[in-house]
C-alpha positions as CSV (number, residue, x, y, z in Angstrom):
1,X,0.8,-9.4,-24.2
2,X,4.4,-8.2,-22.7
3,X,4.2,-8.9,-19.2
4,X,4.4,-5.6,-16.7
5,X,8.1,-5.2,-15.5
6,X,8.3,-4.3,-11.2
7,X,11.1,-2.8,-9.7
8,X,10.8,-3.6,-6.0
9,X,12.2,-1.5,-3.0
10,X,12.0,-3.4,0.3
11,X,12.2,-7.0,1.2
12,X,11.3,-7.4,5.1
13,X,8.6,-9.9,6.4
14,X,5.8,-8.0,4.3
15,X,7.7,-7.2,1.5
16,X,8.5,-10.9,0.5
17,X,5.0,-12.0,0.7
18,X,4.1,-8.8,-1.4
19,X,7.4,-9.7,-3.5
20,X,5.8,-13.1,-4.2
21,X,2.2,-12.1,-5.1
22,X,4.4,-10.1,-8.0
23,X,6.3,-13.6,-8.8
24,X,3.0,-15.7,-9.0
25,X,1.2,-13.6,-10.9
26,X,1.3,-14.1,-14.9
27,X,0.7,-10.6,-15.7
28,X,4.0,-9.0,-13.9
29,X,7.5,-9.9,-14.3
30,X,9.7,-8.7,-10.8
31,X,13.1,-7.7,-12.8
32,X,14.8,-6.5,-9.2
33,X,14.8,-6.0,-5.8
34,X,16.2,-2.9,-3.6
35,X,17.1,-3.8,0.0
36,X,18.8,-1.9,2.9
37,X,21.5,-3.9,3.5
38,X,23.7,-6.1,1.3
39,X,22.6,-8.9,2.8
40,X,21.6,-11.8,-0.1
41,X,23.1,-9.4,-2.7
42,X,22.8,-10.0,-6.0
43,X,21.0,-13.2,-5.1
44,X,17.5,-14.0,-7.1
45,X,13.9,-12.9,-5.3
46,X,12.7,-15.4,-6.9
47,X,14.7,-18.4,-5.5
48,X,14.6,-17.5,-2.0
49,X,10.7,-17.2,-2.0
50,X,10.7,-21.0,-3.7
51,X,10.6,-20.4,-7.1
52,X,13.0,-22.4,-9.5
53,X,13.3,-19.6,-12.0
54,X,15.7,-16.7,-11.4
55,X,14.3,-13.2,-11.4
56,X,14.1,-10.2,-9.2
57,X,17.7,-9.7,-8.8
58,X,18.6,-8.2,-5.2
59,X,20.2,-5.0,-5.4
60,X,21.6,-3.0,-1.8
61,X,20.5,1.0,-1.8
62,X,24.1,2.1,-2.3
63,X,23.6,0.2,-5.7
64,X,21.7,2.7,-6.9
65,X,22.8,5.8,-9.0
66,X,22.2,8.0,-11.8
67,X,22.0,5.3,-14.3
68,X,20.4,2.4,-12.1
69,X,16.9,2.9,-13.8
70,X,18.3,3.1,-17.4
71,X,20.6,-0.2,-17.2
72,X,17.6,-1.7,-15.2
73,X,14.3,-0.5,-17.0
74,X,10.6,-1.1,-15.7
75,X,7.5,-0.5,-15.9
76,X,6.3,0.4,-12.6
77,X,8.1,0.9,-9.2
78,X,6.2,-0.8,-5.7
79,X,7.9,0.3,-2.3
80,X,7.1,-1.6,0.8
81,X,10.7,-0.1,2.6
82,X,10.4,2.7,4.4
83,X,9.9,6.2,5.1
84,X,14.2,7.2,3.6
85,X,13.1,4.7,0.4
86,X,11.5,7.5,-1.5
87,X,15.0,9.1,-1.6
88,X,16.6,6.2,-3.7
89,X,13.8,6.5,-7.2
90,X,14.2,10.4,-7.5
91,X,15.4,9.5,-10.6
92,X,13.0,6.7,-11.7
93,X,10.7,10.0,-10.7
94,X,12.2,11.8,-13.5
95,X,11.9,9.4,-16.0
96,X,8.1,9.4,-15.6
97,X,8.3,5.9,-14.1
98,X,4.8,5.4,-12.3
99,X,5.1,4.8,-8.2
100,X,3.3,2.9,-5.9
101,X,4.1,3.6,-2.1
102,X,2.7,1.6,0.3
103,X,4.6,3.1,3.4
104,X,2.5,3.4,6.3
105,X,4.4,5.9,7.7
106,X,6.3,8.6,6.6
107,X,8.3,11.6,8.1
108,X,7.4,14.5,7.3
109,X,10.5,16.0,4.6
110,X,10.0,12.4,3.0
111,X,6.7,12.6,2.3
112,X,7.3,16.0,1.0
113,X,9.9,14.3,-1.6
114,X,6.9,11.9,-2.3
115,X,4.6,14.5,-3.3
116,X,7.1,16.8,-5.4
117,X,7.1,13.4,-7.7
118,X,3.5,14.0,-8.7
119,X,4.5,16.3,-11.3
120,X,6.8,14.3,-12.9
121,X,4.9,10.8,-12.7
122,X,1.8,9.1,-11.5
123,X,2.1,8.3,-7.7
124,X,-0.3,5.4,-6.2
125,X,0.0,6.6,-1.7
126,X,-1.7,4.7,0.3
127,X,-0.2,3.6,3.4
128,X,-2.9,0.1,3.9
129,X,-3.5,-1.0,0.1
130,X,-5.2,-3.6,0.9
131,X,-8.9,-3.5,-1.3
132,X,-10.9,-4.3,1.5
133,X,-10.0,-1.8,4.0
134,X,-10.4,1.1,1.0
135,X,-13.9,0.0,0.6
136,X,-14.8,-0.3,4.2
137,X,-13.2,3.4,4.5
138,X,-15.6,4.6,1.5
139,X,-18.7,2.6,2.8
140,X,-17.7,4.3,6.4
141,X,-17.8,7.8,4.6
142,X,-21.2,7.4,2.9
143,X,-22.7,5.9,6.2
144,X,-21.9,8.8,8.2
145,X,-23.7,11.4,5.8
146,X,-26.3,9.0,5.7
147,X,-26.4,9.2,9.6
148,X,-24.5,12.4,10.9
149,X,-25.7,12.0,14.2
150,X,-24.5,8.2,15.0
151,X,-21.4,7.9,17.5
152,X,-18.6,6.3,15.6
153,X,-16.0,4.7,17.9
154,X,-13.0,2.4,15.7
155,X,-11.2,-0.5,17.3
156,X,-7.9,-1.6,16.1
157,X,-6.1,-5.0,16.4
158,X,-3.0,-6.1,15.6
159,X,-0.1,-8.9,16.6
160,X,1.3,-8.1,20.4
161,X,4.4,-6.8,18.7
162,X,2.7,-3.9,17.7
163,X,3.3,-1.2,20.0
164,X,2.3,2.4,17.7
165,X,-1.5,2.9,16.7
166,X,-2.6,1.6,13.4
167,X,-1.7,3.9,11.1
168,X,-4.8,3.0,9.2
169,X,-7.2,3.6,12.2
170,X,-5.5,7.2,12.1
171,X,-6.7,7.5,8.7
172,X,-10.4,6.1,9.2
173,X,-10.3,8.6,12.3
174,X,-9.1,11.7,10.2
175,X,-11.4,10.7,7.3
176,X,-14.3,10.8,9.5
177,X,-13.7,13.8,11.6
178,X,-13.0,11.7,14.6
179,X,-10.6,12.5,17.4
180,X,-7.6,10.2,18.2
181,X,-9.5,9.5,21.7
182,X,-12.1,7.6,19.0
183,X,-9.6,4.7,18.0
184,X,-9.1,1.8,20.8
185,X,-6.3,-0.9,20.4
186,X,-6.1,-4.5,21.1
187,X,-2.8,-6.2,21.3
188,X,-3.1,-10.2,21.4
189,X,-1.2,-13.0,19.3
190,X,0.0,-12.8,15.9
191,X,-3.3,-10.8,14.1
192,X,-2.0,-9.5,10.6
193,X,-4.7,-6.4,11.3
194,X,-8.4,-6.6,11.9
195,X,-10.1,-2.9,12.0
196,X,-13.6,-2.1,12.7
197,X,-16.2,1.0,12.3
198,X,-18.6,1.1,15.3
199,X,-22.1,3.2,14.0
200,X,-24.6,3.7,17.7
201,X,-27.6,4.8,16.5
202,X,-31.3,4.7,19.1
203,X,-32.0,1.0,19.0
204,X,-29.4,-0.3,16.3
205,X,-25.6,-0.9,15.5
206,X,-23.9,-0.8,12.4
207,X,-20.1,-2.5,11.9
208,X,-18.2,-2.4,8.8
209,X,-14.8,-4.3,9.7
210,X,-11.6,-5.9,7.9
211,X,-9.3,-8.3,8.7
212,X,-6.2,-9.2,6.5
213,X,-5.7,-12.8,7.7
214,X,-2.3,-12.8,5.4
215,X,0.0,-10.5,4.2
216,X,-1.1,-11.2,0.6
217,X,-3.6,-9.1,1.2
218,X,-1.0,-5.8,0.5
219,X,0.8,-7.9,-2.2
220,X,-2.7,-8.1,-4.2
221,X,-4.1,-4.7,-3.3
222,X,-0.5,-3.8,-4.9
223,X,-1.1,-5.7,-8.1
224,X,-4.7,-3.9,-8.5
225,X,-3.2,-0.6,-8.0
226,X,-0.1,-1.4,-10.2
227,X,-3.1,-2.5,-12.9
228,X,-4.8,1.0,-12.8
229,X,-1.7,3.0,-12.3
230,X,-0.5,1.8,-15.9
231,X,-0.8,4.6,-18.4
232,X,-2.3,6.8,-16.1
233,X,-1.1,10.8,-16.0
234,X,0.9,12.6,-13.7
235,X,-0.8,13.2,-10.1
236,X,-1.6,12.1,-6.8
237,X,-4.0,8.5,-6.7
238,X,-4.8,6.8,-3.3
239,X,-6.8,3.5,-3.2
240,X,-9.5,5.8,-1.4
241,X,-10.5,7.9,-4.2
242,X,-10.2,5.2,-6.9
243,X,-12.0,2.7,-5.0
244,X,-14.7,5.7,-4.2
245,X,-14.7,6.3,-8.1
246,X,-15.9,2.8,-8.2
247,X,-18.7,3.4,-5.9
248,X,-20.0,5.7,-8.4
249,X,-19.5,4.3,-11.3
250,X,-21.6,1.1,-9.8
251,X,-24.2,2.4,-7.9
252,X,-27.1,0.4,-8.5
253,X,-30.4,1.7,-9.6
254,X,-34.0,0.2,-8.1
């Protein structure tokens, strides 16, 4: 079985780790990396993350032009950069090249560009791809037609660093209904993210929470979407609506 070939569009502190679940897992092949800046250009991925073999080739964004994607084919493209990054692949759009944007935050004329892709090539947009937090935002979903009349307050945490909301707390909020004065934020130490769905009901409480104790977490909700985006038509996927397709698919029957 040909391995699946990753082009790769940022290389910060979560993009190495998600660079690296790439690298270690047989399935995928990382041919190159996009970066910013020229810094480590033309360098190997692979050998800065600790890996003897040489692959994923680092590439600066002025690198790229009309004829990047054809001298450098792959299968699949996965952008942890930023919100500018979708500019650089309007190309590899137009090739039908399948996308995977993980950016948890972009402005608005970029995500625009984003969503004119759709026609030309399946796009994967969810801005925490993690599995677990998709199946907690599902599981939230259901639980709140199950119980319409429960108060629903979320709590956010994240390293001290962190000085905007959680991006996905905004999501569970809008998902839900819930106004922003529903999401409360904690900001101690180094946690990765830990978010939590607070249910009051008369006389109980339900909590459905996450934490990504490592930023591996993206790296392998990335490889699962990269695994169903694969063949898949032209459109507009998020991990929400295939994880909730899941749901279906397994509900079990007593």
């Amino acid at each position: 079985m040909e391995k699946i070939r990753v082009g790769f569009f940022g290389f910060g502190k979560t993009g190495k780790v998600v660079a690296n679940e790439f690298l270690s897992d047989p399935l995928f092949t990382l041919v190159w990396v996009v970066r910013r800046s020229q810094v480590d250009h033309q360098k190997y991925a692979s050998h800065m993350l600790g890996h003897e073999f040489a692959t994923g080739e680092i590439f600066a964004a002025t690198d790229i032009n009309e004829d990047f994607f054809l001298a450098h084919p792959v299968d699949i493209i996965v952008d942890f950069s930023d919100s500018t990054g979708v500019r650089l692949y309007k190309k590899a759009a137009q090739l039908g090249i399948p996308i995977i944007s993980a950016i948890s935050k972009y402005e608005p004329q970029d995500l625009e560009l984003l969503q004119s892709y759709i026609k030309l090539t399946p796009v994967l947009y969810s801005p925490n791809i993690t599995l677990g937090i998709n199946v907690v935002m599902v599981a939230a979903q259901i639980l709140q037609k199950i119980a319409p009349h429960a108060d629903i307050e979320i709590v956010e945490e994240h390293f001290k660093g962190k000085t905007e909301i959680s991006g996905t707390a905004q999501k569970i909020a809008s998902v839900l209904n819930l106004e922003p004065e529903h999401v409360n934020s904690i900001r101690v130490g180094g946690i990765v993210g830990h978010h939590e769905i607070i249910f009051g009901m008369p006389y109980q409480i339900i909590r459905l929470s996450h934490q990504s104790i490592n930023r591996a977490a993206f790296g392998q909700g990335a490889i699962f979407g990269a695994k169903f985006l694969i063949g898949k038509p032209p459109g507009m996927y998020t991990m929400e609506t295939i994880i909730a397709e899941m749901f279906r698919q397994n509900i079990p029957v007593y």
